[in-house]
Backbone atoms as SQL, in Angstrom:
CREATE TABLE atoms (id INTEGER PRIMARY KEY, chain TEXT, resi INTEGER, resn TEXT, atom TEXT, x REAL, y REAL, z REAL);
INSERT INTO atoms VALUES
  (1, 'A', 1, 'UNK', 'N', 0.807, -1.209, 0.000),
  (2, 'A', 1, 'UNK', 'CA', 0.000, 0.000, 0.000),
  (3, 'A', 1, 'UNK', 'C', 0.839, 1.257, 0.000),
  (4, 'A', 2, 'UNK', 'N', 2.036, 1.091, 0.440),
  (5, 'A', 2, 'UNK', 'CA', 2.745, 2.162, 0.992),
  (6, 'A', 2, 'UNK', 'C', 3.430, 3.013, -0.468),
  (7, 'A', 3, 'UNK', 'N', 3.519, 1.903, -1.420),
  (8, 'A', 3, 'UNK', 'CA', 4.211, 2.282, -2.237),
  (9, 'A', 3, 'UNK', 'C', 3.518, 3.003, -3.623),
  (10, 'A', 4, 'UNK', 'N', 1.955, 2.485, -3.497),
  (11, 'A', 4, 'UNK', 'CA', 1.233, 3.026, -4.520),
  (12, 'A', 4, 'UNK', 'C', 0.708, 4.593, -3.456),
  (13, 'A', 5, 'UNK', 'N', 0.776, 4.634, -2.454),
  (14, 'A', 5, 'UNK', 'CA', 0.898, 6.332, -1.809),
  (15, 'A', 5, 'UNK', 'C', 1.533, 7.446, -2.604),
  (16, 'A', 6, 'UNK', 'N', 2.798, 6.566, -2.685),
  (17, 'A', 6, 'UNK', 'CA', 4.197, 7.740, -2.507),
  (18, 'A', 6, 'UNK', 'C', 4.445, 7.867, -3.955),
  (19, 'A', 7, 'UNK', 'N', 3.767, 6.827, -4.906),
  (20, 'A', 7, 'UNK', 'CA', 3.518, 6.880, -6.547),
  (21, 'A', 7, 'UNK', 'C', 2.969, 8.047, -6.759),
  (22, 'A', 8, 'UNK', 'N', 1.516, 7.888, -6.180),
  (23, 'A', 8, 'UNK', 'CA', 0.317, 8.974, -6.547),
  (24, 'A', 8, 'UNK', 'C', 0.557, 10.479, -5.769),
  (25, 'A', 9, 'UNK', 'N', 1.270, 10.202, -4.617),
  (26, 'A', 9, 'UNK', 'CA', 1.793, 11.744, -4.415),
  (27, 'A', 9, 'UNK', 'C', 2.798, 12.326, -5.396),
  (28, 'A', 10, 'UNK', 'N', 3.936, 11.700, -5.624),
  (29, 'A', 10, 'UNK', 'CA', 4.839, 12.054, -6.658),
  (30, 'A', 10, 'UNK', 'C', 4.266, 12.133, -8.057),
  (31, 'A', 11, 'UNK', 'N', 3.110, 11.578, -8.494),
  (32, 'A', 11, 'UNK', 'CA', 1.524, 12.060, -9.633),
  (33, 'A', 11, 'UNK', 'C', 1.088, 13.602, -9.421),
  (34, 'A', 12, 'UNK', 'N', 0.285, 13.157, -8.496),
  (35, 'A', 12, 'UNK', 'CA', -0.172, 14.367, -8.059),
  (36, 'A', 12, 'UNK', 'C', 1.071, 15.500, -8.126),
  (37, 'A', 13, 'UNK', 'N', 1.873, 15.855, -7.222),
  (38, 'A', 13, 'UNK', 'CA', 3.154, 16.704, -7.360),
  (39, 'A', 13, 'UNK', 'C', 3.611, 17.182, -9.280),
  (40, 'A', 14, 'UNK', 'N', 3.588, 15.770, -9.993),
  (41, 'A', 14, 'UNK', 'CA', 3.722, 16.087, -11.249),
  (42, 'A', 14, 'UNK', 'C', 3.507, 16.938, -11.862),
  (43, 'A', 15, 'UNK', 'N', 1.400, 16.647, -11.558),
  (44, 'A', 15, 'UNK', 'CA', 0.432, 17.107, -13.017),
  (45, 'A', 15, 'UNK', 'C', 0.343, 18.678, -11.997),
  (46, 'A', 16, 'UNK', 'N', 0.962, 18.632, -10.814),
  (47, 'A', 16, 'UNK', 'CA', 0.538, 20.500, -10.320),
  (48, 'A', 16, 'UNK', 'C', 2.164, 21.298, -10.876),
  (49, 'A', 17, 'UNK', 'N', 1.798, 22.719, -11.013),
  (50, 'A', 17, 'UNK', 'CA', 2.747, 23.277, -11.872),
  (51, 'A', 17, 'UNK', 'C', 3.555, 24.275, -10.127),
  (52, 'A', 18, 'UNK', 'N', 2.631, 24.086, -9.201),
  (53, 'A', 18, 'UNK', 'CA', 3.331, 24.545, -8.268),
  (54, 'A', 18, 'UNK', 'C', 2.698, 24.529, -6.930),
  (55, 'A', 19, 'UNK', 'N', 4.016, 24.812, -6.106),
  (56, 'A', 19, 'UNK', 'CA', 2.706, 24.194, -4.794),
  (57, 'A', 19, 'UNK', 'C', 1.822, 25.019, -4.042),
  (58, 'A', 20, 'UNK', 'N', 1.602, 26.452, -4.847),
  (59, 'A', 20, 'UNK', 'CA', 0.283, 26.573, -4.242),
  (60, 'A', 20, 'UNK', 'C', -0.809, 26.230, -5.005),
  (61, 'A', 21, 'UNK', 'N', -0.452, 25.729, -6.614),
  (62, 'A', 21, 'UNK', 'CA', -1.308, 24.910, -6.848),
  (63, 'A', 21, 'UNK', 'C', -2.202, 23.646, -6.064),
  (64, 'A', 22, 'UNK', 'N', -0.361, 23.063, -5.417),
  (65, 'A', 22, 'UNK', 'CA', -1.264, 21.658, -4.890),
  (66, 'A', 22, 'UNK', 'C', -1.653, 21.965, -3.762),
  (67, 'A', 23, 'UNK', 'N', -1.390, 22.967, -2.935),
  (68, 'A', 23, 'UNK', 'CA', -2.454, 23.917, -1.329),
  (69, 'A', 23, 'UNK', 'C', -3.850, 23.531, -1.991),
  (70, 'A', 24, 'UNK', 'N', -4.177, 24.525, -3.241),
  (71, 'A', 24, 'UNK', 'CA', -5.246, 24.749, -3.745),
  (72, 'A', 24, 'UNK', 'C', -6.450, 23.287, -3.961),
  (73, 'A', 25, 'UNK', 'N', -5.064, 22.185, -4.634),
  (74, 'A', 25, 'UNK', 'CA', -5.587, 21.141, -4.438),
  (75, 'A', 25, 'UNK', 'C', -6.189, 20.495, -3.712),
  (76, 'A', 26, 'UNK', 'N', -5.419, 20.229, -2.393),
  (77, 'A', 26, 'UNK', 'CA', -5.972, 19.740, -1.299),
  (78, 'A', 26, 'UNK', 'C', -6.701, 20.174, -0.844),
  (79, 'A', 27, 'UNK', 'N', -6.880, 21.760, -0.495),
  (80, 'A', 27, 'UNK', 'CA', -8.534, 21.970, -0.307),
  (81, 'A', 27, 'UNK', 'C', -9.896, 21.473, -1.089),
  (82, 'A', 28, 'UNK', 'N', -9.402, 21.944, -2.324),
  (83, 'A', 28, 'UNK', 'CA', -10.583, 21.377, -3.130),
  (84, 'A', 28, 'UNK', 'C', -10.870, 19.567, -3.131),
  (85, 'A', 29, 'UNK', 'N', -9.873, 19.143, -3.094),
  (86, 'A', 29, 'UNK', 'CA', -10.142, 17.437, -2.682),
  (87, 'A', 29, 'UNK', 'C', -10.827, 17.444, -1.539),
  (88, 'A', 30, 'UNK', 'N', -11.228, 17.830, -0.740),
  (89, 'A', 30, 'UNK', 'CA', -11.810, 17.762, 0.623),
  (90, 'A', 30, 'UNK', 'C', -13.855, 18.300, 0.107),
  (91, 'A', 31, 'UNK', 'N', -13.947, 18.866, -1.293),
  (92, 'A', 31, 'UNK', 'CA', -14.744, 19.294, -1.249),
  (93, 'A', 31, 'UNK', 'C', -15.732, 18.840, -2.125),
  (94, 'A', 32, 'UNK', 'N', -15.159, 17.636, -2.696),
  (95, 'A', 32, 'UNK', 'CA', -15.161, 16.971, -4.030),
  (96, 'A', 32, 'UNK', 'C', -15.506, 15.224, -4.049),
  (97, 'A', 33, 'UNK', 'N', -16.851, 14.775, -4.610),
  (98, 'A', 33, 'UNK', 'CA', -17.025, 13.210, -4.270),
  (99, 'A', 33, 'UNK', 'C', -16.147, 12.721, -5.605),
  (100, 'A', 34, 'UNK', 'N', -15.876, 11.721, -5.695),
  (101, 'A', 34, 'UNK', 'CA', -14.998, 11.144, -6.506),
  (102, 'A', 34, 'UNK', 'C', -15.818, 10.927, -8.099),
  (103, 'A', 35, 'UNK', 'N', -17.362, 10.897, -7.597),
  (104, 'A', 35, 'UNK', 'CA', -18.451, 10.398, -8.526),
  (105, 'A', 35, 'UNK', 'C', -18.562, 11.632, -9.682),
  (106, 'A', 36, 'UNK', 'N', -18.292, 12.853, -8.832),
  (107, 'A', 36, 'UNK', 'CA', -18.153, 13.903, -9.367),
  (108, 'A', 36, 'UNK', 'C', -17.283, 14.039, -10.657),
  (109, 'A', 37, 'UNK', 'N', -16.074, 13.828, -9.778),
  (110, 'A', 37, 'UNK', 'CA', -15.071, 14.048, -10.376),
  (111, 'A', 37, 'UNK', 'C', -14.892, 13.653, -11.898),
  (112, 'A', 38, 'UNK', 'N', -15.507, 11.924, -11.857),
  (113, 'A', 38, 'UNK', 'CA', -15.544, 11.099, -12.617),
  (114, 'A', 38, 'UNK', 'C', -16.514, 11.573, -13.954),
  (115, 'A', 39, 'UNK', 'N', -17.453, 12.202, -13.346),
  (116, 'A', 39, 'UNK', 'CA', -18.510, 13.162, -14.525),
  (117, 'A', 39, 'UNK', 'C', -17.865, 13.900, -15.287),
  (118, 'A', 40, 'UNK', 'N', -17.533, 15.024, -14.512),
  (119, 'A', 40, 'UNK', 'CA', -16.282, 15.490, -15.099),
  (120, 'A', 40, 'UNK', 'C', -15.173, 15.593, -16.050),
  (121, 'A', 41, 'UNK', 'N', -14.708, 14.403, -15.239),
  (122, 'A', 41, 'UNK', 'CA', -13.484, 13.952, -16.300),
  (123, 'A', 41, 'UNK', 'C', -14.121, 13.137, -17.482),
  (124, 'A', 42, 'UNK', 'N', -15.423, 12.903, -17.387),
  (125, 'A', 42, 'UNK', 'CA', -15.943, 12.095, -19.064),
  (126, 'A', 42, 'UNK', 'C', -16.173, 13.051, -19.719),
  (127, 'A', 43, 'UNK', 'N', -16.220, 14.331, -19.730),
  (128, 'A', 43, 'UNK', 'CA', -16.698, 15.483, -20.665),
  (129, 'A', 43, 'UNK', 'C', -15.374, 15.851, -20.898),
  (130, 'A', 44, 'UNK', 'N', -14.467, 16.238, -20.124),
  (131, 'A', 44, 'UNK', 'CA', -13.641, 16.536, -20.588),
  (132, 'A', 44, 'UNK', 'C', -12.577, 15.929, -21.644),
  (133, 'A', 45, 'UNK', 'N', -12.305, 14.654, -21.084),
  (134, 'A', 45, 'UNK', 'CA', -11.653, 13.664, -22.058),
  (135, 'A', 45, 'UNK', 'C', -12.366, 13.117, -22.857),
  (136, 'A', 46, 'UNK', 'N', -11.590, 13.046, -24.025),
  (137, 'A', 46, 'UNK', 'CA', -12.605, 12.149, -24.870),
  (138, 'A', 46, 'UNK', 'C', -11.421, 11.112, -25.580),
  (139, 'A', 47, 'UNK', 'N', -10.794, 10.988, -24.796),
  (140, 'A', 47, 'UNK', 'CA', -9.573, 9.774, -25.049),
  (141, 'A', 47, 'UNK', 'C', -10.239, 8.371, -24.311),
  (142, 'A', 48, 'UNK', 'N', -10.901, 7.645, -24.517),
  (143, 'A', 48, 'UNK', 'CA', -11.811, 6.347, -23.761),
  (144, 'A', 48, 'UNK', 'C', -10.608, 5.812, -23.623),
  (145, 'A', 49, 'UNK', 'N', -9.676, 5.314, -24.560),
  (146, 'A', 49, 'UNK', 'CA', -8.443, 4.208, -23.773),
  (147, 'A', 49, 'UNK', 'C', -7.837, 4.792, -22.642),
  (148, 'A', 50, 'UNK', 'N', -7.129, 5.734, -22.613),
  (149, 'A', 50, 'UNK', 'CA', -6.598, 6.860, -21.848),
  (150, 'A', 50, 'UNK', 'C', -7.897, 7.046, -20.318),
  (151, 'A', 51, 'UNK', 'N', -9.084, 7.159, -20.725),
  (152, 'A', 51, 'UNK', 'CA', -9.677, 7.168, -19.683),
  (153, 'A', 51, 'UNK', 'C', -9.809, 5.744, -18.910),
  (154, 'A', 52, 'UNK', 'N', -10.031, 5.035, -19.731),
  (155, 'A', 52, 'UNK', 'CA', -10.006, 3.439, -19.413),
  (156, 'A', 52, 'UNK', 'C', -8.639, 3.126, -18.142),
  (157, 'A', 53, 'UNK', 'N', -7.722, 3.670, -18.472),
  (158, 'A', 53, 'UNK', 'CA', -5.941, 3.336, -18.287),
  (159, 'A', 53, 'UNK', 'C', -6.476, 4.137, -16.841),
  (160, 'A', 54, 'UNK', 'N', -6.485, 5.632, -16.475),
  (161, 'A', 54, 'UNK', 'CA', -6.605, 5.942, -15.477),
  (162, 'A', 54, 'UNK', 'C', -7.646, 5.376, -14.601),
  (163, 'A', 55, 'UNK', 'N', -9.078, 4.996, -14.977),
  (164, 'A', 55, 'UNK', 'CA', -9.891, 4.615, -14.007),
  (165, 'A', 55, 'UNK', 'C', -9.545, 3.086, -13.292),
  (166, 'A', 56, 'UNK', 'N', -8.523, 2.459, -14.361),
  (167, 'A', 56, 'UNK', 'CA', -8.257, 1.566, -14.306),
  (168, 'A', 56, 'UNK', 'C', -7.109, 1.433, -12.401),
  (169, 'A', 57, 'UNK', 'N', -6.307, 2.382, -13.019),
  (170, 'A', 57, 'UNK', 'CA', -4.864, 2.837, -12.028),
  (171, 'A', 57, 'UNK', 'C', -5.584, 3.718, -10.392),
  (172, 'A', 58, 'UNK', 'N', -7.170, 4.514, -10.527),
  (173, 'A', 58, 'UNK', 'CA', -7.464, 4.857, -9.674),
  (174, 'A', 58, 'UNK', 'C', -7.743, 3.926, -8.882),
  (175, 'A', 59, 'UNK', 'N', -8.491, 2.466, -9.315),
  (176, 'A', 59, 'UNK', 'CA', -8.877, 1.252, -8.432),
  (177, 'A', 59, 'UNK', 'C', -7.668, 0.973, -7.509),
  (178, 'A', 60, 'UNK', 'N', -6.721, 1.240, -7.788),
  (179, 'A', 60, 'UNK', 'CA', -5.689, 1.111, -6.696),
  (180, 'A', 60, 'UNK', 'C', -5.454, 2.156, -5.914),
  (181, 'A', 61, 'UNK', 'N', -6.229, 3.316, -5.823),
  (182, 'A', 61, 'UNK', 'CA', -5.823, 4.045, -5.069),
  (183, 'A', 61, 'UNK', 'C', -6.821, 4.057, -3.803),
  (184, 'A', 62, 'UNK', 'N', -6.820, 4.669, -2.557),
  (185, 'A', 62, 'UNK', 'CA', -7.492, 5.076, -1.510),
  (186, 'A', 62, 'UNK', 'C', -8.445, 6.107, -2.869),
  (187, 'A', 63, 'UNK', 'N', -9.460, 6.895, -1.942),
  (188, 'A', 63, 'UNK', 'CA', -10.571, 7.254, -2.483),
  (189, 'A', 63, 'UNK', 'C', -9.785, 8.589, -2.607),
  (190, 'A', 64, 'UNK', 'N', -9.242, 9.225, -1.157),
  (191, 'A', 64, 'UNK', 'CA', -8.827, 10.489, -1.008),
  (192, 'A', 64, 'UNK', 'C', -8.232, 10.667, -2.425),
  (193, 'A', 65, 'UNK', 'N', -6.822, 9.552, -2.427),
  (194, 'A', 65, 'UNK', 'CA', -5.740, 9.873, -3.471),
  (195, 'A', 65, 'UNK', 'C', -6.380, 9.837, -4.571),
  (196, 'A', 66, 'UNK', 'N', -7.245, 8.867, -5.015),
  (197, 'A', 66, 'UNK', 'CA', -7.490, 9.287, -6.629),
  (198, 'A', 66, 'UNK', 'C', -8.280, 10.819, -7.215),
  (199, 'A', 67, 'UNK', 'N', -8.773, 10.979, -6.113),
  (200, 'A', 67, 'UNK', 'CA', -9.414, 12.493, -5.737),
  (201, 'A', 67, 'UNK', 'C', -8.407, 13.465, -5.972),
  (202, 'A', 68, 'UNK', 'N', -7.114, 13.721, -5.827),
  (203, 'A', 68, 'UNK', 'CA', -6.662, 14.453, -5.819),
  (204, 'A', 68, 'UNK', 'C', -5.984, 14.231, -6.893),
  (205, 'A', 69, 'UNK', 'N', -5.698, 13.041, -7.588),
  (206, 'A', 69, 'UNK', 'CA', -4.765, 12.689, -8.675),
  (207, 'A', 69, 'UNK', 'C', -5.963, 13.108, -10.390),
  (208, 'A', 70, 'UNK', 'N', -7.208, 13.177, -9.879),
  (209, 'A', 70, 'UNK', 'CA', -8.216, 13.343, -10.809),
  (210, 'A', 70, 'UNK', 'C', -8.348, 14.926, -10.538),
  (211, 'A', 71, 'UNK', 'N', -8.265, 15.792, -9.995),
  (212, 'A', 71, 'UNK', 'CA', -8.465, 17.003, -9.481),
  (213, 'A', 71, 'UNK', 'C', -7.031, 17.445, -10.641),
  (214, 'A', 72, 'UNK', 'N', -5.758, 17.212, -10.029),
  (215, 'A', 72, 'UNK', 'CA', -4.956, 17.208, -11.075),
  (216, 'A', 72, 'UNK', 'C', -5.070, 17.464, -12.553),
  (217, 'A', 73, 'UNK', 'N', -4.992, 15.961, -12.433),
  (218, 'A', 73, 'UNK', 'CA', -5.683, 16.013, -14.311),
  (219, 'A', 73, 'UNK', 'C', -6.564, 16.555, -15.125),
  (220, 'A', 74, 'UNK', 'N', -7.644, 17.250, -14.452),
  (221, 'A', 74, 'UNK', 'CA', -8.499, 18.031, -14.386),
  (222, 'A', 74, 'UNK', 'C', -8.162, 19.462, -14.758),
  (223, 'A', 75, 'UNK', 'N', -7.290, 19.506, -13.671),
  (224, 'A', 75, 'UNK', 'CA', -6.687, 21.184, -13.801),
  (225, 'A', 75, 'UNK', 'C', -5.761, 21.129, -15.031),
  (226, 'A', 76, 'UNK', 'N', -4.660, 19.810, -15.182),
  (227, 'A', 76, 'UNK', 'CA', -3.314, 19.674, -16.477),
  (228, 'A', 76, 'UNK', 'C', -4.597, 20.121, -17.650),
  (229, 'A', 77, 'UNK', 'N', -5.860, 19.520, -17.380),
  (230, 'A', 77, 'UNK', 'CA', -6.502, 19.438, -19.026),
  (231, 'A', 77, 'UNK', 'C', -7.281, 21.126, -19.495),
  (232, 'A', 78, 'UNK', 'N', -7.212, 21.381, -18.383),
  (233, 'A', 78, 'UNK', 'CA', -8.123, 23.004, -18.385),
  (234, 'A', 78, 'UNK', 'C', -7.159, 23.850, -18.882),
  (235, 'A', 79, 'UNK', 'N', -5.940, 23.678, -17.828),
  (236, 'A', 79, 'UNK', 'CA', -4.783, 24.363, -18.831),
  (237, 'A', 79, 'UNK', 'C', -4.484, 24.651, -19.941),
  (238, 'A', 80, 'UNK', 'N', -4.459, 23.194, -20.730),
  (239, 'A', 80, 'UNK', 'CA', -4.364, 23.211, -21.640),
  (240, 'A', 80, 'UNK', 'C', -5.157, 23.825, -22.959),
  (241, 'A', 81, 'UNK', 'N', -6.590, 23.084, -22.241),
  (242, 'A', 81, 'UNK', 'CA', -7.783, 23.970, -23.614),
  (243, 'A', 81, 'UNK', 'C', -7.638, 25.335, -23.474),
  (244, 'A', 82, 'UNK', 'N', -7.276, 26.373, -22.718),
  (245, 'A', 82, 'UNK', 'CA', -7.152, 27.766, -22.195),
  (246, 'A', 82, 'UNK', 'C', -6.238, 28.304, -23.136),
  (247, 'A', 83, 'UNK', 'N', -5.003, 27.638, -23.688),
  (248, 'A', 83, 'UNK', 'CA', -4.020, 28.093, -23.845),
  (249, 'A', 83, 'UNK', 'C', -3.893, 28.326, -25.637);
């Protein structure tokens, strides 16, 4: 268990561009059901394998962590369409 933690923190840490990004993060993970999230992230992506691959990799996570690792990806993808 210990080791898929310190994976998804060093994830998380990745997809944020800085750490008051990931402050920002962790609040908002606290505010956020995962079910949500998951809505979410189907509108936004429209990569199904790619989505497949992550929902796949969240089953290993605690609820918190994939919450915050989807919050992430969330924000990497907003970025991006913005830009």
């Amino acid at each position: 268990g210990e080791q898929v933690t310190s994976v998804c923190r060093e994830r998380v840490v990745d997809l944020c561009s800085s750490e008051q990004e990931l402050s920002d993060l962790h609040i908002q993970a606290r505010q956020y059901k995962p079910c949500t999230i998951y809505q979410g992230y189907g509108k936004v992506c429209k990569d199904m394998a790619k989505h497949t691959e992550i929902n796949s990799q969240l089953k290993l996570l605690s609820v918190r962590e994939s919450t915050m690792i989807f919050l992430a990806v969330l924000l990497r993808k907003r970025r991006s369409f913005e830009k």
